[in-house]
N, CA, C and O of each residue as an XYZ file, in Angstrom:
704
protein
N       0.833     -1.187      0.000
C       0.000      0.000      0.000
C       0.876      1.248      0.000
O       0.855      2.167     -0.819
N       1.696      1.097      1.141
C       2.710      2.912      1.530
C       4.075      2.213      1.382
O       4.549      1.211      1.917
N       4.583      3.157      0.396
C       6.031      2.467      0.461
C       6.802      3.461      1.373
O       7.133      4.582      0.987
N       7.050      2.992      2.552
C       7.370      3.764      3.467
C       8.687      4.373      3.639
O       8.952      5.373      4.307
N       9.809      3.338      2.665
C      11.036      3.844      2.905
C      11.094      5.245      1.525
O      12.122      5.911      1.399
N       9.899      5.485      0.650
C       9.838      6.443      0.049
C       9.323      7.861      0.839
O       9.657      9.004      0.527
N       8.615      7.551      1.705
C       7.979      8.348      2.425
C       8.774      8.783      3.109
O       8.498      9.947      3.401
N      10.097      8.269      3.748
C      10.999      8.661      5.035
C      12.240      9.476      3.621
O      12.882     10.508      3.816
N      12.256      9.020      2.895
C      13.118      9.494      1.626
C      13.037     11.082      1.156
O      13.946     11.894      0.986
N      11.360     11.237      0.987
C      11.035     12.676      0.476
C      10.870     13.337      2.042
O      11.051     14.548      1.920
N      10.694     13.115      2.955
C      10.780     13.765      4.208
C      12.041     13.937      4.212
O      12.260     15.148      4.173
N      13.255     13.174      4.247
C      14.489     13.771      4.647
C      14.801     14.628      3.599
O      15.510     15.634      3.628
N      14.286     14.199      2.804
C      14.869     15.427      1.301
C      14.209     16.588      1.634
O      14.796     17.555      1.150
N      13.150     16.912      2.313
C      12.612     18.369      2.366
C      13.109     18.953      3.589
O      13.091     20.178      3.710
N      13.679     17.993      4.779
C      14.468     18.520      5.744
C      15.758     19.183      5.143
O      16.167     20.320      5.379
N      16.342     18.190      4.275
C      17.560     18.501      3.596
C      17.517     20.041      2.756
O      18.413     20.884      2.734
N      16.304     20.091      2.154
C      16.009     20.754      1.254
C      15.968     22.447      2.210
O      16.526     23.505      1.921
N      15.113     22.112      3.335
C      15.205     23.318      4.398
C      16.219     23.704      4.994
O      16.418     24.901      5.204
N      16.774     23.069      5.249
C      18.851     23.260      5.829
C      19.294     24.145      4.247
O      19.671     25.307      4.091
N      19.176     23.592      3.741
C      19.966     24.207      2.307
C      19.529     26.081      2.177
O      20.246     27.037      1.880
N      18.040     26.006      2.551
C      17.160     26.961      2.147
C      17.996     28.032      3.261
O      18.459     29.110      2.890
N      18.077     27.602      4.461
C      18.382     28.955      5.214
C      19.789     29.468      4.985
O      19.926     30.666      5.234
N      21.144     28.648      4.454
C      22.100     28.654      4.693
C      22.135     29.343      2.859
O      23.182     29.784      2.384
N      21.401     29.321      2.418
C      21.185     30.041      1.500
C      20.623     31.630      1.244
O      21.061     32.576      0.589
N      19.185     31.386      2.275
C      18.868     32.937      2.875
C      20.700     33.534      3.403
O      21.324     34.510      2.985
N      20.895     33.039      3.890
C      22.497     33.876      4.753
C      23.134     34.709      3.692
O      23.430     35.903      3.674
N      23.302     33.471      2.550
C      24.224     33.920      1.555
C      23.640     35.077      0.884
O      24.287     36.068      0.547
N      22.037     34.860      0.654
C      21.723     35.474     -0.377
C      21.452     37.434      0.620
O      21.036     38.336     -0.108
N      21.701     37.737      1.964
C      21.259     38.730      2.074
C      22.493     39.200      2.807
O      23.268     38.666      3.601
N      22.387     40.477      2.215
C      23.878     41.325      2.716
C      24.084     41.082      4.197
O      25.255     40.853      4.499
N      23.405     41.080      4.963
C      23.878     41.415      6.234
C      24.560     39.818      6.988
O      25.376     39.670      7.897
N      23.824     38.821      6.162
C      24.458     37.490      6.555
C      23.371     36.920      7.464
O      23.618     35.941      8.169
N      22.069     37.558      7.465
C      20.855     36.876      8.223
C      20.173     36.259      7.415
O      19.976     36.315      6.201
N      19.753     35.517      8.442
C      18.931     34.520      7.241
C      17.316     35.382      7.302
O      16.695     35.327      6.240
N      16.828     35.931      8.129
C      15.367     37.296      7.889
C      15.748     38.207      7.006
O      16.618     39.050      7.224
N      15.172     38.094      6.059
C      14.880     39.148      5.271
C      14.322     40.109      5.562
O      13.101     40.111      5.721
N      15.105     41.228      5.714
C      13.918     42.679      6.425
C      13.221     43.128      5.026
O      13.434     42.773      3.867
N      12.219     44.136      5.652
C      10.709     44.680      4.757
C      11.199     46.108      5.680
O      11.939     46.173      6.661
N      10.354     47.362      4.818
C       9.987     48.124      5.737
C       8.521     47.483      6.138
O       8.011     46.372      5.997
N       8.028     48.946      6.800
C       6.469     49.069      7.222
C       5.783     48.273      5.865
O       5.325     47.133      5.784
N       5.912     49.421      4.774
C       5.108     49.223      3.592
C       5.128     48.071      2.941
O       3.993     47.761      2.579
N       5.950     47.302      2.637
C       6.146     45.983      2.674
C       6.035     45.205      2.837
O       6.088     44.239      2.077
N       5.710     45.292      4.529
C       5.447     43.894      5.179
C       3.611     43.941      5.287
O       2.853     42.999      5.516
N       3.248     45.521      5.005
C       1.521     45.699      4.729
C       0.944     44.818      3.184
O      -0.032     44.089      3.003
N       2.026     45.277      2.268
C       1.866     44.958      1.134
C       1.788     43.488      0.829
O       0.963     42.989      0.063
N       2.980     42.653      1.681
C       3.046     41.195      1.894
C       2.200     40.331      2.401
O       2.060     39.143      2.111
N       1.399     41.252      3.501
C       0.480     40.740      4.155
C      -0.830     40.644      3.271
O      -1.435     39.576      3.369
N      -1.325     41.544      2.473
C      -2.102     41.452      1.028
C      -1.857     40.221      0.247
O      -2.670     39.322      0.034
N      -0.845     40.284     -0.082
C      -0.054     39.182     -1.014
C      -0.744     37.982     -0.293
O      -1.717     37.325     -0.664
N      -0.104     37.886      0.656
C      -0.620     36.307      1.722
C      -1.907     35.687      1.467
O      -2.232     34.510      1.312
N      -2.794     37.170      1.462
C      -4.690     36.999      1.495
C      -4.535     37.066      0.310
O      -5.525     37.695     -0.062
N      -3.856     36.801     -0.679
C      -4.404     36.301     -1.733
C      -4.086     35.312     -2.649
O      -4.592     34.794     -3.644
N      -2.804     35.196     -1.801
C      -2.491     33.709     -2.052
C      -3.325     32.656     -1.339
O      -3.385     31.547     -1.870
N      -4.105     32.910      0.027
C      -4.764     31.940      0.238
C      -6.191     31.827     -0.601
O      -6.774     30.828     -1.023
N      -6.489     33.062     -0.671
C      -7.779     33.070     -1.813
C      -7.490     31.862     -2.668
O      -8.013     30.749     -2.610
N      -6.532     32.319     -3.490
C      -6.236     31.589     -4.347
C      -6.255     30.047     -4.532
O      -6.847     29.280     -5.292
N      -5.138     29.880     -3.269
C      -5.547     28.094     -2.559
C      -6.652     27.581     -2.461
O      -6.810     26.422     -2.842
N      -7.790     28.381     -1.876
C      -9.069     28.178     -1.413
C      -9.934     27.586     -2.537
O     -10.563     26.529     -2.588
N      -9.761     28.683     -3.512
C     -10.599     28.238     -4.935
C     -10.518     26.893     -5.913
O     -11.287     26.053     -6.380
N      -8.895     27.268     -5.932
C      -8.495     25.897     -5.935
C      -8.411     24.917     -5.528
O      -7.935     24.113     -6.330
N      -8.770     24.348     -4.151
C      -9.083     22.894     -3.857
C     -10.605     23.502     -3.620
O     -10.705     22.664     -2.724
N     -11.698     24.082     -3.596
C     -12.960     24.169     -3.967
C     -13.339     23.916     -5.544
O     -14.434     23.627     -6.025
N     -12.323     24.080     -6.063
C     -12.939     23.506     -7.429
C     -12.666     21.818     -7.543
O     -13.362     21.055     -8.212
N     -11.288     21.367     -6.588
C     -11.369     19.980     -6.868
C     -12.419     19.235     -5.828
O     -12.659     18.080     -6.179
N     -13.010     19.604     -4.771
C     -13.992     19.099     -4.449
C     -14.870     18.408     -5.292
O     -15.128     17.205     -5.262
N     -15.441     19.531     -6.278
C     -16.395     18.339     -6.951
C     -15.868     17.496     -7.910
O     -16.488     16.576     -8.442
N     -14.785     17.795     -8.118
C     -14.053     16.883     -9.202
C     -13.864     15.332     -8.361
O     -14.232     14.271     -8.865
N     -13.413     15.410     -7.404
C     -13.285     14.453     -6.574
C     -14.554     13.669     -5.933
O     -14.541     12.459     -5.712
N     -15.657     14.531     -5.666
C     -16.666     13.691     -5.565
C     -17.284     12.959     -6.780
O     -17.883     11.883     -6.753
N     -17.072     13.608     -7.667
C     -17.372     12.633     -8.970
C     -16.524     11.787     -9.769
O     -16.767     11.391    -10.908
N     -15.295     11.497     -8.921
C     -14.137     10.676     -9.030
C     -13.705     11.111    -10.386
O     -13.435     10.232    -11.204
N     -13.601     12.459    -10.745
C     -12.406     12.641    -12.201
C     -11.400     12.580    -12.081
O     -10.966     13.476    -11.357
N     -10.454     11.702    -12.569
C      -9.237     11.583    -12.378
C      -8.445     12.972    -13.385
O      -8.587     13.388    -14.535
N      -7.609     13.333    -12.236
C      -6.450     14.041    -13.271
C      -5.131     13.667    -13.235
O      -4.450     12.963    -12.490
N      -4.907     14.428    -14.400
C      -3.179     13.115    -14.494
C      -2.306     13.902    -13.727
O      -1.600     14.733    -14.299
N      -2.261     13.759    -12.561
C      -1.311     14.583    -11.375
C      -1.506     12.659    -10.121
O      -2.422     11.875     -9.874
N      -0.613     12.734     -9.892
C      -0.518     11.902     -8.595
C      -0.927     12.721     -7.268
O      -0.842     13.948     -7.309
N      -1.322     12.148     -6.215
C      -1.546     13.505     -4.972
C      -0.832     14.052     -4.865
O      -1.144     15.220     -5.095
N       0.487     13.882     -4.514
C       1.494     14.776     -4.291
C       1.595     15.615     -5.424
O       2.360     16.540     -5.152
N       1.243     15.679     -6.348
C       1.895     16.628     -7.258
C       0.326     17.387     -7.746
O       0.394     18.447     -8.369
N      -0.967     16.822     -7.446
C      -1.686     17.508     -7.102
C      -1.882     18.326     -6.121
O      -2.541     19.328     -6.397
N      -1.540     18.217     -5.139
C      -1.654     19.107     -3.451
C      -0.430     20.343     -3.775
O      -0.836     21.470     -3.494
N       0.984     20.285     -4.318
C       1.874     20.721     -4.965
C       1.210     21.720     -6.029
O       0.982     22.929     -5.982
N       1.080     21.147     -6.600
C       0.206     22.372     -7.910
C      -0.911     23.180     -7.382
O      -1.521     23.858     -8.209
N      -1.231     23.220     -6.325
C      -2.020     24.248     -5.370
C      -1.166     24.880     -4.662
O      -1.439     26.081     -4.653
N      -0.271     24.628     -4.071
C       0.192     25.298     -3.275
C       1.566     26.330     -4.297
O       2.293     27.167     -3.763
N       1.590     26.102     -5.224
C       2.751     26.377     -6.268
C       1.644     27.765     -6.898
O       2.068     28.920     -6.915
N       0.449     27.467     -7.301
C      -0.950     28.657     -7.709
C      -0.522     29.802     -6.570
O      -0.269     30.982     -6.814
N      -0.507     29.189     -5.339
C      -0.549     30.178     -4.458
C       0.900     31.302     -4.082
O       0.983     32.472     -3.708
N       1.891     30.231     -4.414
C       2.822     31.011     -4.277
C       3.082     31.912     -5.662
O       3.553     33.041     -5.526
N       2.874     31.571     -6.557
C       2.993     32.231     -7.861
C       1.929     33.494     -7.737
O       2.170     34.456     -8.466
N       0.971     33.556     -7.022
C      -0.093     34.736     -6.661
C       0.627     35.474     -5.950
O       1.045     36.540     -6.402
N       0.987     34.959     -4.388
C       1.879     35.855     -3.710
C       3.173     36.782     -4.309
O       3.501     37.911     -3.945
N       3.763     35.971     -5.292
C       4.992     36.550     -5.600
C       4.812     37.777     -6.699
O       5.389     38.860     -6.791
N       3.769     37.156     -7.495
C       3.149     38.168     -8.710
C       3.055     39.840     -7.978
O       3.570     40.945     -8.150
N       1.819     39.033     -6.880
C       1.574     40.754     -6.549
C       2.927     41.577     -5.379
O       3.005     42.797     -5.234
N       3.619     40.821     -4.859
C       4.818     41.571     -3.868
C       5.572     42.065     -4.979
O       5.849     43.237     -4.727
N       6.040     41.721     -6.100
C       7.147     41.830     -6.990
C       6.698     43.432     -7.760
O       7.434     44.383     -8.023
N       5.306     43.277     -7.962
C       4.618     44.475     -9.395
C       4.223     45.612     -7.856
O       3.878     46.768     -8.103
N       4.336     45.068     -6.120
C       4.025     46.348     -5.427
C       5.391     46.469     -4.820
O       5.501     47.007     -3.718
N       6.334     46.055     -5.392
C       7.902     46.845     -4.440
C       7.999     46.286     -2.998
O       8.382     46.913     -2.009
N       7.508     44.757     -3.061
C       7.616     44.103     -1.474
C       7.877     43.033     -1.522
O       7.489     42.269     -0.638
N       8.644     42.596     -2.597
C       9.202     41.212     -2.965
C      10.828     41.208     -2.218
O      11.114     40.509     -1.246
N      11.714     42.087     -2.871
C      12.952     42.470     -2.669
C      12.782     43.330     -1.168
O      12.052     44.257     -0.818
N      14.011     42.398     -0.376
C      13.655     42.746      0.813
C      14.927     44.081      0.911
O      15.671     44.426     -0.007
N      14.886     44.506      1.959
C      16.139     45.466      2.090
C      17.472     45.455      2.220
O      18.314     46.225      1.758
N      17.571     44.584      2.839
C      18.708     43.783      3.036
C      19.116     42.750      2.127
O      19.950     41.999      2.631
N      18.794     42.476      0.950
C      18.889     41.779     -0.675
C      19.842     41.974     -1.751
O      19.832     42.783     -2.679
N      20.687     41.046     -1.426
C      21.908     41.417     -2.699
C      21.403     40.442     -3.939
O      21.559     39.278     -4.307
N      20.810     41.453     -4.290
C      20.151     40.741     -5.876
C      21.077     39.950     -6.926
O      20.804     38.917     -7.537
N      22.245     40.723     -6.965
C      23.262     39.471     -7.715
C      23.218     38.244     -7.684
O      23.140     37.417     -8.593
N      23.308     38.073     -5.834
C      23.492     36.650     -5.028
C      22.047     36.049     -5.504
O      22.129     34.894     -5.922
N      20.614     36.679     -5.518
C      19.711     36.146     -5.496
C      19.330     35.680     -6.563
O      18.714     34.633     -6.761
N      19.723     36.526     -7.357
C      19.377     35.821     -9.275
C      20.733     34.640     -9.696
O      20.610     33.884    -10.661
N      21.894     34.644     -8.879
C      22.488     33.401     -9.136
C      21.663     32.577     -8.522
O      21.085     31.813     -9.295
N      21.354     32.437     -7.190
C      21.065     31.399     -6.840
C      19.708     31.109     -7.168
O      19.281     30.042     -6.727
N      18.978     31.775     -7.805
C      17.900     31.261     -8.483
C      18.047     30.815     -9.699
O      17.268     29.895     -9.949
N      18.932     31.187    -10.785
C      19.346     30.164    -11.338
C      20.001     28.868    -11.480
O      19.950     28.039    -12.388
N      20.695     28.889    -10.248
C      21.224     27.298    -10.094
C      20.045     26.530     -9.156
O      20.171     25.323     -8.950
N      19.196     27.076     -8.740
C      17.915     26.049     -8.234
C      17.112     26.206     -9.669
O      16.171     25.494    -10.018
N      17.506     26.949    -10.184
C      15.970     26.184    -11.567
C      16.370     25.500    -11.968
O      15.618     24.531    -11.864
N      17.924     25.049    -12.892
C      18.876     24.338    -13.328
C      18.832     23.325    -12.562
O      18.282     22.510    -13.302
N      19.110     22.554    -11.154
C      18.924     21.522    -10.490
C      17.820     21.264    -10.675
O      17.697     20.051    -10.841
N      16.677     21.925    -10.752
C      15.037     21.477    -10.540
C      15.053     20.592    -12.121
O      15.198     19.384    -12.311
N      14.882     21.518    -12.947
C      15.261     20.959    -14.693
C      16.112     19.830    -14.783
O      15.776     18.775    -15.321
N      17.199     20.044    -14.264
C      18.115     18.673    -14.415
C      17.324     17.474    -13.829
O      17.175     16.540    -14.617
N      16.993     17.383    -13.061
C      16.380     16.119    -11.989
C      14.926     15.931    -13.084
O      14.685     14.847    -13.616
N      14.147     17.029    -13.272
C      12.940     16.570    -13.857
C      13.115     15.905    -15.191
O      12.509     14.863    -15.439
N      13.932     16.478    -16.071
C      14.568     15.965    -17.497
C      15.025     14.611    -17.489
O      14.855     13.745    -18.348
N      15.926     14.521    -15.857
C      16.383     12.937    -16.190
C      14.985     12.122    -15.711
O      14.889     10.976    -16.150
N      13.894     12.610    -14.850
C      13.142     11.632    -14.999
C      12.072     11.104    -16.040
O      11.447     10.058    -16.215
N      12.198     12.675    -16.804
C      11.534     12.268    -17.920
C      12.342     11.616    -18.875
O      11.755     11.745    -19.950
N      13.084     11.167    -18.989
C      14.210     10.411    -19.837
C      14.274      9.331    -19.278
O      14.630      8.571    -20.179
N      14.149      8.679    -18.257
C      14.105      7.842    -17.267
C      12.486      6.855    -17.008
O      12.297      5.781    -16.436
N      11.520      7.816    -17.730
C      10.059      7.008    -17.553
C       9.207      7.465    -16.560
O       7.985      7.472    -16.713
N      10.218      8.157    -14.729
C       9.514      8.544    -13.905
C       8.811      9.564    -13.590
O       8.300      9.801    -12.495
N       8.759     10.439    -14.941
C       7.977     11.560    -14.452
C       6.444     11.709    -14.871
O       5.622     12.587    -14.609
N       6.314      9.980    -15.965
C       4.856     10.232    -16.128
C       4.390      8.425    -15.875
O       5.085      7.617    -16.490
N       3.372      7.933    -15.086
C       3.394      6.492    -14.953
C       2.182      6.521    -14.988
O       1.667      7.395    -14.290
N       1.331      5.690    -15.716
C       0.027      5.550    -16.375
C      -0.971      6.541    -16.333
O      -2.075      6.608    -15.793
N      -0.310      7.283    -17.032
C      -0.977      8.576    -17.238
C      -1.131      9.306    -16.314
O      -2.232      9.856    -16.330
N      -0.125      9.715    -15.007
C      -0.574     10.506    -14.387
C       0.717     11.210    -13.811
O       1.569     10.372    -13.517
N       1.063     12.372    -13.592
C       2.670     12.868    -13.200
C       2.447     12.459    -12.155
O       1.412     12.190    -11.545
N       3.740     12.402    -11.887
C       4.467     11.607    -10.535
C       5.193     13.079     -9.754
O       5.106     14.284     -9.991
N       5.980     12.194     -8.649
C       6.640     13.442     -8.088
C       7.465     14.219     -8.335
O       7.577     15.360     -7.887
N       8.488     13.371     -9.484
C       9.423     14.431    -10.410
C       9.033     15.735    -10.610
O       9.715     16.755    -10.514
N       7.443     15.559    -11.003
C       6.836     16.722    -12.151
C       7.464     18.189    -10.867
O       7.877     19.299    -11.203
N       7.340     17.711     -9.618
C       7.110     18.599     -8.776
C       8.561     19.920     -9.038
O       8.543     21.150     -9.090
N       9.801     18.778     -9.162
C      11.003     19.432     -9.728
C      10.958     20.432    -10.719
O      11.600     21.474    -10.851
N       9.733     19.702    -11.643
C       9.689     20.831    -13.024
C       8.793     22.214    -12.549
O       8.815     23.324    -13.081
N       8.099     21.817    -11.513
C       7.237     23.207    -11.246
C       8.270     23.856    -10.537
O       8.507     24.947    -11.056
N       9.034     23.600     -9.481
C      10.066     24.424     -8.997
C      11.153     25.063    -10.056
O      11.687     26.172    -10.035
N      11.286     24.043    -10.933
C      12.072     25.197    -12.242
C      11.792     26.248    -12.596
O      12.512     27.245    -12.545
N      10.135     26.131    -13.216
C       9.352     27.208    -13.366
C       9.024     28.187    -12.597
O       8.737     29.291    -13.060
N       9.019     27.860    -11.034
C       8.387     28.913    -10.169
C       9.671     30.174    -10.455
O       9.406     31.254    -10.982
N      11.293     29.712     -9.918
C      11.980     30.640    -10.246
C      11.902     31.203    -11.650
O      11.702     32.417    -11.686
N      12.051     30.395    -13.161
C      11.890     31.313    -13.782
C      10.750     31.769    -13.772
O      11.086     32.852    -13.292
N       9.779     31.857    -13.882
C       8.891     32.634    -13.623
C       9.078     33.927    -12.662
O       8.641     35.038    -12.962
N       9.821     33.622    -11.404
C      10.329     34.805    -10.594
C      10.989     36.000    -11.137
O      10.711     37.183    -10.939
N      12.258     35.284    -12.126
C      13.134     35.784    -12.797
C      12.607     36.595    -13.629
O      13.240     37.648    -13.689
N      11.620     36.544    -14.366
C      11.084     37.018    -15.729
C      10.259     38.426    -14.755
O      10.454     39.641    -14.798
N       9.341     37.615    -13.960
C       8.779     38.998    -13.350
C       9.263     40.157    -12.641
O       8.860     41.320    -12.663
N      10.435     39.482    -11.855
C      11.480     40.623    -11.436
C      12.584     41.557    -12.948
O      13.239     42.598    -12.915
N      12.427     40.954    -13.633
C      12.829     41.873    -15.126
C      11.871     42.928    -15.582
O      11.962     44.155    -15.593
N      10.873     42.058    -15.975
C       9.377     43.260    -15.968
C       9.596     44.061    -15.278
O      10.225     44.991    -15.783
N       9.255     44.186    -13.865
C       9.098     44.862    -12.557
C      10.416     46.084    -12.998
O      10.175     47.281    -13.160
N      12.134     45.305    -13.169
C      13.045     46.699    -13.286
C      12.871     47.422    -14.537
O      13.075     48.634    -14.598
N      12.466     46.657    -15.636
C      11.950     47.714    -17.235
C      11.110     49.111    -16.774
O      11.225     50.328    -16.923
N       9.871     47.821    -15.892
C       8.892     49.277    -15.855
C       9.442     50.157    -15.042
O       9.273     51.337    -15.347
N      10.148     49.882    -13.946
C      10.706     50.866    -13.112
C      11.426     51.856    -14.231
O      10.946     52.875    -14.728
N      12.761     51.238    -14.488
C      13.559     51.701    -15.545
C      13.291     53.229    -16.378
O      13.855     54.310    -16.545
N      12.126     52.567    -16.732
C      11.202     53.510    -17.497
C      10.490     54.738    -16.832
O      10.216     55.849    -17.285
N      10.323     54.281    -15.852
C       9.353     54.811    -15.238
C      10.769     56.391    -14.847
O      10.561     57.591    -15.023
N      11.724     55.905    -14.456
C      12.685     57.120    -14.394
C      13.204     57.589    -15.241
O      13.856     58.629    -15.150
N      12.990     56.741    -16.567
C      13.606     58.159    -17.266
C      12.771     58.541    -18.281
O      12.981     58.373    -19.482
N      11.575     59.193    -17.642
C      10.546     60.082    -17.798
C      10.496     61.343    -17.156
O       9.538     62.094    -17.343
C-alpha cells in the first residue's frame, strides 16, 4: 500500500532541502541573516499578497472538491496535485509583492539572489529531465513526483522574468 522507505526518503529530502534553504537565505542577504527585512510598507503589502495567495488556494481545492466527488481523475498523482495548489498560491503571492515593491527585501543582494535562483531552476530541470528520460515523471498517465522538480524550475523562472518586468517598468518609469 505505503512504500514507506519512500515516504521517510522525500521527508528527509525536504528537511535537507530546508537546511539548504536557510544557509542560502544567509548567503543570499547582505547582512548574513537569514530574515529578510521589509519596511512598514512591505510587510503591509506582503500581508495582502498572503490573502491572496490563500484566496487563491481556497478556490483551488474548492474547485477539486467536486471533481473528486465525482471521481475525475487528473493526471497529477496527490502529491503533485496538493503541490500544484500550493505552487498557484505562491505564484499569486509573488506576482503581486514583486509588481508592489515588497518582494525584494532590504537587506537583498540581488546578484546573489538571481544566481542562486538560477542554479535552483537548473537543479530542478536537471532532476525533472532525467526523470523524464528515465520514464519517472509520467506512470500511467498521471505525473508523478518528479513533475514537482519541473514546477520548482518554473516557479523561479517565472520569478526571474517577473522581477525583469518589474526593473523595465521601473527603468522607465525614471527616465521620464
Amino acid at each position: 500500500m505505503y512504500n514507506t522507505g519512500r515516504m521517510v526518503g522525500i521527508a528527509v529530502g525536504i528537511m535537507i532541502g530546508l537546511i539548504i534553504c536557510l544557509i542560502l537565505y544567509r548567503v543570499m542577504n547582505k547582512d548574513g541573516k537569514i530574515k529578510t527585512q521589509y519596511d512598514e510598507m512591505q510587510q503591509i503589502i506582503r500581508g495582502k499578497g498572503y490573502c491572496y495567495a490563500f484566496y487563491a488556494i481556497m478556490i483551488c481545492e474548492a474547485l477539486l472538491i467536486p471533481l473528486s466527488v465525482g471521481d475525475v481523475r487528473l493526471p497529477f498523482d496527490n502529491a503533485c496535485l496538493h503541490f500544484l495548489i500550493i505552487f498557484i498560491g505562491v505564484i499569486v503571492h509573488i506576482t503581486y509583492c514583486v509588481f508592489k515593491d515588497a518582494y525584494v527585501g532590504l537587506n537583498t543582494n540581488m546578484k546573489r539572489f538571481m544566481i542562486i535562483m538560477i542554479v535552483v531552476a537548473v537543479i530542478n530541470f536537471m532532476s525533472a529531465f532525467a526523470a523524464f528520460r528515465t520514464g519517472e515523471m509520467m506512470v500511467n498517465g498521471q505525473l508523478q513526483t518528479p513533475f514537482i522538480n519541473l514546477l520548482c524550475g518554473l516557479l523561479f523562472v517565472i520569478l526571474a522574468i517577473e522581477l525583469l518586468i518589474k526593473k523595465t517598468i521601473d527603468n522607465r518609469s525614471e527616465s521620464r
